[in-house]
N, C-alpha and C positions, 0 to 999 in steps of 0.2 A: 744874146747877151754879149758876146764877145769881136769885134770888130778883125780882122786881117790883121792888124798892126803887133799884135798878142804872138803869132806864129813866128818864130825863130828861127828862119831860111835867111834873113837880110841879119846885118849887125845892125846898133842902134844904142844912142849915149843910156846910158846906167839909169840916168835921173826918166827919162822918156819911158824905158820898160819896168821902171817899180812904180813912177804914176800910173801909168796902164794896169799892172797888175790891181792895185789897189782900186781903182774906180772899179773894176771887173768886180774882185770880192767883194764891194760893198755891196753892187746891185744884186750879188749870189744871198751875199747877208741879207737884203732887204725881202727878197721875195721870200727865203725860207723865215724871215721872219712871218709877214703875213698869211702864208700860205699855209703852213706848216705848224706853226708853234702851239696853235690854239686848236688841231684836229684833234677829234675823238679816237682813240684808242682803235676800233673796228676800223676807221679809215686810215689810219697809220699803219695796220696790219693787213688790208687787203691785199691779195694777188689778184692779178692781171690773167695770168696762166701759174701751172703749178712748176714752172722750170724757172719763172722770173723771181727776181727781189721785190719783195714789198716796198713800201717808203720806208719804213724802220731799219729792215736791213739793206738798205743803199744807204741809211745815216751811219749805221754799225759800220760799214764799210769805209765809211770815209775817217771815221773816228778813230777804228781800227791803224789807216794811215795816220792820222795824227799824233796818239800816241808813241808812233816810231820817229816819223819827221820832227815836229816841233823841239823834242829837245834837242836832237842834232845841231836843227838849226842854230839854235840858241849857242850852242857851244860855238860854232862857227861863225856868228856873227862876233862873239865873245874873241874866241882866239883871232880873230882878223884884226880885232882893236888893241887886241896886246901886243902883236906882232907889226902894227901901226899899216896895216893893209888899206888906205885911205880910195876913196871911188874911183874908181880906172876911168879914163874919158869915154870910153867906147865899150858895152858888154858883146862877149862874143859867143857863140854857143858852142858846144860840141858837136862833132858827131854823134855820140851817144846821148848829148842833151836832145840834140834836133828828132834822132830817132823816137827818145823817148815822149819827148812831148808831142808828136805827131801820135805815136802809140794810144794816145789817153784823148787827142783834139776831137769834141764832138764834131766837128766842120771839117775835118779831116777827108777828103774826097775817098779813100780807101777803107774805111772805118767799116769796120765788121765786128758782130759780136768776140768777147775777146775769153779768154778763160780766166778764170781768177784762182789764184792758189788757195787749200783749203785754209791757212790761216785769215785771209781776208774774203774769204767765203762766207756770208752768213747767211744763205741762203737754208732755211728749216732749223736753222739754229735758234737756241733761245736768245734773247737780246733783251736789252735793258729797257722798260718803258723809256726811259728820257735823253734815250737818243738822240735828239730834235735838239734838248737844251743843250749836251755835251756838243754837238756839233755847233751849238751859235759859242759857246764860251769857245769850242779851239778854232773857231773862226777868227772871234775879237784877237784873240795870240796869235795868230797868223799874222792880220791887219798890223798886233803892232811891230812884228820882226821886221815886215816889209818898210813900216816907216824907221826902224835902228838900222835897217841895209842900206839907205841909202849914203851913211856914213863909212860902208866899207866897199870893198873891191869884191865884185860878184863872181870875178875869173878865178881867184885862188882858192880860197879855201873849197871843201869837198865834202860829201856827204856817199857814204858808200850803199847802195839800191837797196832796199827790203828785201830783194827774192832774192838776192845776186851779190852779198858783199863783198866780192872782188871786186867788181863795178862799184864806180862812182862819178855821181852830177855835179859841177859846181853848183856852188850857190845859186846865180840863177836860172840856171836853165831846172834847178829844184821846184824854185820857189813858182816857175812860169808852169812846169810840169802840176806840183799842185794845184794852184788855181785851175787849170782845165780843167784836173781831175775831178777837183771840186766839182764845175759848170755841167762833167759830163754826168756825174748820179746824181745832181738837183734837178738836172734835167729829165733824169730817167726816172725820179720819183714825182713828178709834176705829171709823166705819163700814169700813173697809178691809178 
């Protein structure tokens, strides 16, 4: 799904990494549309082995993060335009953006199984049958913060980590870290 150009080692203009981003989540949206939306129940809750995530809960998973990310974002795309934060020419990552998004890149040459903290664990947990649907509606809100970001500055404003909120990503080395994150449990529930 996702091409070289997505990885955040080089800089790269604003407008170039939030088209990128967005062709990414749509073809993440299209296949979990087709693939996924229309499964029987028994197949959304198979395991693989009894230590792996089902497809249900790798959606939990990912929703789980959305719930936390999305309104951040929102606030930060919000306070960037009151503060008149207009699109930098050039987005730059961090260190801790680059680490992070290397952390979560399925294509990532290092990539090892990773641990998940128990709030974004659902692994033998109960989960919502409609999983599938929440994750297509907090997809479409993803898709449309990425098309309001391209009217602000992705270098300033900030979003402090879910595990770690001392820590914090700009904008987008966020927004680049979610879509991977997204890519890499669509991918792992395709495995199922």
């Amino acid at each position: 799904m996702r091409s070289d150009l997505g990885r955040l080692n080089i800089q790269m203009t604003q407008e170039i990494l939030l088209t990128h981003l967005e062709t990414e989540l749509r073809a993440v949206l299209e296949v979990v549309r087709t693939k996924f939306a229309t499964l029987p129940m028994d197949a959304l809750t198979r395991r693989n082995s009894p230590e792996s995530w089902n497809t249900l809960e790798c959606f939990a998973h990912l929703n789980a993060y959305s719930d936390y990310y999305l309104s951040h974002i929102e606030r930060c795309i919000h306070k960037a335009k009151a503060r008149r934060w207009g699109p930098a020419p050039e987005f730059k990552s961090t260190w801790f953006g680059r680490y992070s998004v290397n952390f979560v890149d399925p294509k990532h040459p290092k990539l090892r199984k990773r641990k998940t903290s128990k709030r974004f664990n659902f692994l033998n947990k109960p989960v919502a049958d409609d999983e599938v649907k929440r994750f297509i509606i907090n997809t479409e809100r993803l898709l449309r913060y990425l098309q309001m970001a391209h009217s602000v500055d992705l270098n300033k404003p900030s979003v402090p980590v879910a595990q770690f909120k001392l820590l914090k990503l700009n904008l987008g080395d966020l927004l680049n870290f979610l879509v991977l994150h997204t890519e890499r449990h669509v991918g792992q529930a395709i495995l199922n």
